[in-house]
C-alpha positions as CSV (number, residue, x, y, z in Angstrom):
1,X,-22.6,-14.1,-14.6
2,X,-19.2,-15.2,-13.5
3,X,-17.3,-14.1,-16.4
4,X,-19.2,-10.6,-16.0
5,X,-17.7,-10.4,-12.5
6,X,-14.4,-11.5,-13.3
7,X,-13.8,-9.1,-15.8
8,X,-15.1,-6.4,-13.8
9,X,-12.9,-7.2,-10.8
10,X,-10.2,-7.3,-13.6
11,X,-10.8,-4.0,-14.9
12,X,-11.3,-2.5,-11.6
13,X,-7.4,-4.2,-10.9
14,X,-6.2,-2.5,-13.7
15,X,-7.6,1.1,-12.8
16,X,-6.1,0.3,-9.1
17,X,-3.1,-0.1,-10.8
18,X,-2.4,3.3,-12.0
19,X,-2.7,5.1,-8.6
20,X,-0.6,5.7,-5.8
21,X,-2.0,5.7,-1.8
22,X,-0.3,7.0,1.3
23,X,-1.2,6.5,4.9
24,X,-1.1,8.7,7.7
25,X,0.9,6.9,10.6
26,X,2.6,3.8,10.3
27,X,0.6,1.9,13.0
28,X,-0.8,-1.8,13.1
29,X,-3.8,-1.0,11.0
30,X,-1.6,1.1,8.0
31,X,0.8,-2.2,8.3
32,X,-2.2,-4.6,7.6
33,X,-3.7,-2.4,5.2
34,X,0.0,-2.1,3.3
35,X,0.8,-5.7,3.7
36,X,-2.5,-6.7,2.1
37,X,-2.0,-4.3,-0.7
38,X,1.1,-5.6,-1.6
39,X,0.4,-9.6,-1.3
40,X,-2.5,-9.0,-3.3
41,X,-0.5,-7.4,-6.2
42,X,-3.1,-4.5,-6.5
43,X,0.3,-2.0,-5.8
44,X,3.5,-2.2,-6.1
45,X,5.7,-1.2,-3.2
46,X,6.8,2.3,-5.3
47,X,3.3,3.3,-5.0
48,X,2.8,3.6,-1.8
49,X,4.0,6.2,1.0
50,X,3.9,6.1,4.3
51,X,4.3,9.0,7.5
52,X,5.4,8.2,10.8
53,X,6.5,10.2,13.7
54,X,9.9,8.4,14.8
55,X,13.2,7.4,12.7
56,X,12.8,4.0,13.8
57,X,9.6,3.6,12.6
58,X,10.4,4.8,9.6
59,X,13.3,2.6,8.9
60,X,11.2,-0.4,10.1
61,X,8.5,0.1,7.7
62,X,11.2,1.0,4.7
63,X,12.8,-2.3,5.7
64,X,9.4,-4.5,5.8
65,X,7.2,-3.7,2.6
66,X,9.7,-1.8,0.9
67,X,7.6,1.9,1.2
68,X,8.8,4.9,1.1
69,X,7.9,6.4,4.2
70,X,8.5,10.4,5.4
71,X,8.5,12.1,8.8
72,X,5.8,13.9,9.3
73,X,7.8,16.6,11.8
């Protein structure tokens, strides 16, 4: 049974792997959320996109995981 799950958990990885996710807003939760993603190796940091309504958010997000991340005005 455990080998069953581990390879399902691998495969389901894998397919993770070959998508790309973007948040709306860069607030505490989308940081978590990113952050975890990351750490966990499900994503690489070119995979992900980010919004955010203010330059300096923007730059502070860029700067921390390494995201792109776009204004949204």
């Amino acid at each position: 049974m455990t080998i069953v799950f581990n390879k399902f958990i691998h495969i389901k990885e894998i397919y993770i792997m070959n998508k790309k996710i973007g948040f709306i807003g860069s607030g505490n939760m989308a940081k978590a959320m990113i952050g975890g993603i990351i750490n966990s190796g499900l994503l690489k940091s070119n995979m992900i996109t980010s919004s955010a309504l203010t330059e300096s958010t923007l730059k502070s997000i860029e700067k921390e995981f390494g995201i792109q991340a776009k204004s949204v005005i």
